[in-house]
Each structure stands twice: as C-alpha cells, then as structure tokens.
C-alpha positions as CSV (number, residue, x, y, z in Angstrom):
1,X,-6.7,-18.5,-20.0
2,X,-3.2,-19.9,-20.1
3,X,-0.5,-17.9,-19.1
4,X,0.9,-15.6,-21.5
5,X,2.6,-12.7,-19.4
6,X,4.5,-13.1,-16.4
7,X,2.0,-10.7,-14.4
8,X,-0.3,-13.4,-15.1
9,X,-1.2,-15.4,-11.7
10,X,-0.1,-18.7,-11.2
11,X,-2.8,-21.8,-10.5
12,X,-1.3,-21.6,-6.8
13,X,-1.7,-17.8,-6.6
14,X,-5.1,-17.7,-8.2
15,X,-6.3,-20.8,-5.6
16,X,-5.0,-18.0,-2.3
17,X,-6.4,-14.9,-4.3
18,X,-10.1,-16.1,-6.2
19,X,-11.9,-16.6,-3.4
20,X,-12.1,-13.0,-2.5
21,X,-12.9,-11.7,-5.8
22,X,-16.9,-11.6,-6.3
23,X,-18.6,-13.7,-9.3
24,X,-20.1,-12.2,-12.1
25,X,-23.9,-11.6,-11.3
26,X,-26.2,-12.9,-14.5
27,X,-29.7,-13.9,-14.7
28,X,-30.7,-17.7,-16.3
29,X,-32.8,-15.7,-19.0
30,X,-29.4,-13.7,-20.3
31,X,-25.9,-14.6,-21.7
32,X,-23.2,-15.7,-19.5
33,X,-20.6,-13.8,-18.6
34,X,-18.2,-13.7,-21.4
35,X,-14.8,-13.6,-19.8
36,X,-13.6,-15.4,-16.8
37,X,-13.0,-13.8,-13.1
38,X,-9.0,-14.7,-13.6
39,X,-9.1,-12.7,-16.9
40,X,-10.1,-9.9,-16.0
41,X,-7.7,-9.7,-12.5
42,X,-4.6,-10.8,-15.1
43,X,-5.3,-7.7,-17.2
44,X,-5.8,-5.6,-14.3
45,X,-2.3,-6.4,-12.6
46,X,-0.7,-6.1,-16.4
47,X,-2.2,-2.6,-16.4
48,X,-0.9,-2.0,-12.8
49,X,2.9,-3.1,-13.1
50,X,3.6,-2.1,-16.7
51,X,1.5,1.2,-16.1
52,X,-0.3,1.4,-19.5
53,X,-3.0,3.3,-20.4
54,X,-6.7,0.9,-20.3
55,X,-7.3,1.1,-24.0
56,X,-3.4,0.0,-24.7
57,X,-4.5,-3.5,-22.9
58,X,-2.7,-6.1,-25.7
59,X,-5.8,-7.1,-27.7
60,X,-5.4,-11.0,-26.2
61,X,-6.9,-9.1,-22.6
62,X,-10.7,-8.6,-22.2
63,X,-11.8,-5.3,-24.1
64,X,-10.1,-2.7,-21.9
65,X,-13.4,-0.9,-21.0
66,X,-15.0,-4.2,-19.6
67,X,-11.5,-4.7,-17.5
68,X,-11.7,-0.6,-16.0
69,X,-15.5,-1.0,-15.3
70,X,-14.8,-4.2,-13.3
71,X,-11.9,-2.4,-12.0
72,X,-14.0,0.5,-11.0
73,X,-16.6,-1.1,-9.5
74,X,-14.4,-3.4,-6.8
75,X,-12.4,-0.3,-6.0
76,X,-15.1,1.7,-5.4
77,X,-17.3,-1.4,-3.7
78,X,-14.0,-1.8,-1.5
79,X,-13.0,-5.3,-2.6
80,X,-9.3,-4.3,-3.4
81,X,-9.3,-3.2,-0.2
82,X,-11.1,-5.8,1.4
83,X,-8.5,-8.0,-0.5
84,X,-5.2,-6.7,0.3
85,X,-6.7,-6.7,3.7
86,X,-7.0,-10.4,3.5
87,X,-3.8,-11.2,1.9
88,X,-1.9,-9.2,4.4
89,X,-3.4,-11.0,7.5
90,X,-2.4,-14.2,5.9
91,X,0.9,-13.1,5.8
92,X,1.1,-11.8,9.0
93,X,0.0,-15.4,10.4
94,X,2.1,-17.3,8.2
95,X,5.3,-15.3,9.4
96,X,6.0,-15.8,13.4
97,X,8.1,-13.6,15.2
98,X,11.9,-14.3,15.5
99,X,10.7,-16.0,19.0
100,X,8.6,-17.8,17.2
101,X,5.6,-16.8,18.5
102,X,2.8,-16.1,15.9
103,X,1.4,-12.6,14.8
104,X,-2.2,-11.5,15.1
105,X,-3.7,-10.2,12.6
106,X,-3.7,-6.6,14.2
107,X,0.2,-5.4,14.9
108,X,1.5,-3.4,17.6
109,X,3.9,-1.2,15.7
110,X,3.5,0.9,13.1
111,X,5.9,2.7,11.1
112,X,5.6,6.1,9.1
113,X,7.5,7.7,6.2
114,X,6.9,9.2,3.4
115,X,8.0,9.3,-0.9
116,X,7.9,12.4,-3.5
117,X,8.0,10.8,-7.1
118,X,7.7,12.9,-10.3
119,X,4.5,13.4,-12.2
120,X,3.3,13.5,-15.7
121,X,2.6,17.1,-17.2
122,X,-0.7,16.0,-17.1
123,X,-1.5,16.1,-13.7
124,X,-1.6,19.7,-12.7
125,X,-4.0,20.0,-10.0
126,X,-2.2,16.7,-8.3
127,X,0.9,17.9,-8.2
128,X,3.4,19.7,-6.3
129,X,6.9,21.6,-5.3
130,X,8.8,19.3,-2.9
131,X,11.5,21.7,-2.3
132,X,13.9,19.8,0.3
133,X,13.8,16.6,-2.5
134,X,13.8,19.0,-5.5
135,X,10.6,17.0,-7.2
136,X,7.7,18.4,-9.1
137,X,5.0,15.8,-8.7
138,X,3.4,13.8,-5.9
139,X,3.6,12.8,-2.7
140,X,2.8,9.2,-1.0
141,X,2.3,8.6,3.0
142,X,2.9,5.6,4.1
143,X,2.2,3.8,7.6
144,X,3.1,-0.3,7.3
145,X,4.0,-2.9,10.1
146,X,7.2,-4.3,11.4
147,X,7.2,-6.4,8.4
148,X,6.8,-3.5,5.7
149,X,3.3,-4.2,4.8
150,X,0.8,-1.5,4.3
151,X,-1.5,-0.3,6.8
152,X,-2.4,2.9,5.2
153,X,-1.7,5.4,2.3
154,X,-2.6,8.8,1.2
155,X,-1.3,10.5,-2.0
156,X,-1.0,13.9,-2.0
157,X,0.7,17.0,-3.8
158,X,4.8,16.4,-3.2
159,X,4.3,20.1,-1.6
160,X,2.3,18.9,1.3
161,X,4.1,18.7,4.8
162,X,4.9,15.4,6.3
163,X,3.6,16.6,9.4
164,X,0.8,17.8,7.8
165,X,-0.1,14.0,6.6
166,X,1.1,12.2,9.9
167,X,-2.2,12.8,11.9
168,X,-4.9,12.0,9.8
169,X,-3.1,8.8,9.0
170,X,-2.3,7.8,12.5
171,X,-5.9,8.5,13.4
172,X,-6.8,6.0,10.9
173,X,-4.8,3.2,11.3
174,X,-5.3,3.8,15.5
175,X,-9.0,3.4,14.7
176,X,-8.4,0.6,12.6
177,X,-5.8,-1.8,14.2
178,X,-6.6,-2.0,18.0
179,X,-3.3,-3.2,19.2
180,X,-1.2,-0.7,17.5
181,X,1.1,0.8,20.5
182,X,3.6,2.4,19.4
183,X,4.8,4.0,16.1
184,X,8.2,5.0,14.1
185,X,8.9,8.2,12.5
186,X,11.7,10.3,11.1
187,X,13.1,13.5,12.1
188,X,10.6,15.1,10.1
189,X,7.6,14.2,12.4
190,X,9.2,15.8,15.7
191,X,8.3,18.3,17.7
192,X,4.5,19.3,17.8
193,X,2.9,16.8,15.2
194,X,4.7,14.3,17.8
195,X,3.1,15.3,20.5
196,X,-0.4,16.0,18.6
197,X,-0.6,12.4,17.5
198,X,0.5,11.0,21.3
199,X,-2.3,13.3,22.6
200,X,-5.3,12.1,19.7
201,X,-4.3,8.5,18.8
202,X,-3.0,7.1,22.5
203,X,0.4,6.2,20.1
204,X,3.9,6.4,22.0
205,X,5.6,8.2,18.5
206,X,9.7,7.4,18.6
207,X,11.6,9.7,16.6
208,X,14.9,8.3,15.0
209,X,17.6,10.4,14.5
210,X,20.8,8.6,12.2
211,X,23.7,10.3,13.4
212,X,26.6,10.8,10.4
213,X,27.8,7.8,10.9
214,X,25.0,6.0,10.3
215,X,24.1,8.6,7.4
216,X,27.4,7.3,5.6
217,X,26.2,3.6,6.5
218,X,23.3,4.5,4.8
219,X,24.7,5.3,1.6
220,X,26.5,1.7,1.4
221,X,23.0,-0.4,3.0
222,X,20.1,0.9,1.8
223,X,17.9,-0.9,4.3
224,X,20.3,-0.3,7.6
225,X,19.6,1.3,10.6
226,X,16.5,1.1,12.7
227,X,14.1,0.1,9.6
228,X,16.3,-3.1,9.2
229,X,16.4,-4.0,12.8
230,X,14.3,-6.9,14.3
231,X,10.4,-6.2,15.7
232,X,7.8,-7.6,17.2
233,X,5.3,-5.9,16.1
C-alpha cells in the first residue's frame, strides 16, 4: 500500500517496526490473508492520532472491524506492549549518555508525574472531579526514564490522588526494571507516599520543590527546571 496519509509508516520505519508484529496465521487449504501486515498497522496509527471512531476508518483502510479485531487481539496478546518495549530499548542504545557512555536497556532513574485531561460525556463511570486543576474527566500516571520514555501508565478517574497512584506504579516498574535506583517526583508525592514507596520498592524518591522564581521561569520555558536538566539514567 503506497502511502497515502502522513500517519502512514515509511519503508525505513516499517523495516525497524515489522519484525515485531506477528504474521497472519492461514492454512494451505483456505484463502490468503486479504490485507497486508503494514495495512492493517497504517490504519491502526490513523485511528490513534486523528482519534476517530473504528467504523469512520476512510474506506481506502481495511474494513474497520478487521483493523479493531487485529487491534484487539495484539493488545490483549501483549504485542503493543511487547513492541513499544522493543522500540524503546533501541532507543535507549542508540542514545549514549552526555559522557558518552552507552545506556542499558534497563535505566536507573525514573521519573513520576501525572496529567488530568477532559472527557467525553460519554464516559461516566471513567471519569472524575480533579478539583486543584478544575477538570472533569480523566486522569493519566506516568513514570518514564531520563530520556522521557514510558516505563509505565495507569489511567484513572481525574479524582483519584496522585499519591494514591504513585505506589502501585513504582511497584511495577521496580519489579520490572532491575536497575532502577532512584526516582523523581513532585511536591505532590511528599510526605507519607514518599516514604511508603522507599520502604516497598528499595527506590531513593527525591521530591522537587520550584521555588517562585523558578515558578515564573516556568511560565516563559515550559521544559525548565529539573525535568530539563541532564541525567544519567
């Protein structure tokens, strides 16, 4: 399929990301598969950045139920996972520390924050009051490394704590990444969900505090402040 949107993956990007996506299983005695691995992953990431509904797929996709059931099935058989897994660690080797020493594929530093975004009507039971943003909707957790890529996420209700979040995620990404020494928070996570995750996860938790000045800093660079500063993890 040629490229038609520019969601669509390049030759170069489908060379890196094909290999970890499973072929089609047939029998000799039946039909092959109608529509191509690449097909179905270009209507897949259309879906996921312009945030359509399946069955508004343009009509030049694979039917949009064919696309969700593939879909379904490497979500739920943990190939997305097992791919943005893979795709990480390569860039994690490919990107040496400002020493120049290389990374390994599990980092030592972690950091933790958290988003409240607005939900559709639609999603009652999902959603939430987060009153110190003022957002009805939902709430996303996020732990990534030094280099902003995702460790681990959990979406919940934008009414749910952050410290309420913070443990069961450091739990998982202690179990899952060896190495991981020490983590990052916000003022949010201080006090006893500090000390509950140093006692359970064997993680030195540092809580940053911007003073005003670096609050007013903040409003003119975004990405200042610690989050911008160079890591070796």
């Amino acid at each position: 399929m040629s490229t038609r949107y520019p969601t669509d993956l390049t030759d170069a990007e489908w060379e890196i990301l094909g290999p970890h996506i499973p072929e089609a299983i047939w029998f000799p005695n039946l039909r092959k598969p109608k529509y191509q691995r690449r097909d179905i992953v270009n209507a897949i990431f259309y879906r996921e950045r312009t945030g359509c509904q399946w069955r508004n797929l343009p009509h030049d996709f694979p039917p949009w139920k064919q696309v969700f059931e593939y879909y379904r099935k490497w979500r739920n058989d943990g190939v997305i996972e097992e791919m943005h897994d893979a795709l990480r660690d390569q860039v994690r080797q490919r990107t040496p520390h400002a020493n120049g020493t290389p990374r390994t594929r599990s980092p030592s530093i972690c950091i933790l924050d958290s988003q409240s975004a607005k939900g559709s009507e639609e999603c009652v039971e999902a959603r939430g009051f987060d009153a110190g943003k003022k957002i009805k909707g939902r709430k996303r957790h996020l732990v990534v490394d030094a280099l902003g890529l995702l460790l681990a996420v959990q979406v919940t209700s934008a009414s749910v704590q952050d410290r309420d979040a913070a443990l069961p995620l450091f739990s998982q990404v202690s179990r899952d990444y060896e190495d991981l020494e020490v983590a990052f928070a916000d003022g949010g996570y201080r006090g006893e969900v500090k000390s509950q995750i140093e006692k359970k996860t064997g993680l030195r938790v540092h809580i940053s505090l911007r003073s005003d000045a670096q609050k007013k800093d903040s409003c003119r660079f975004p990405f200042g402040g610690l989050w911008n500063a160079p890591s070796d993890g």
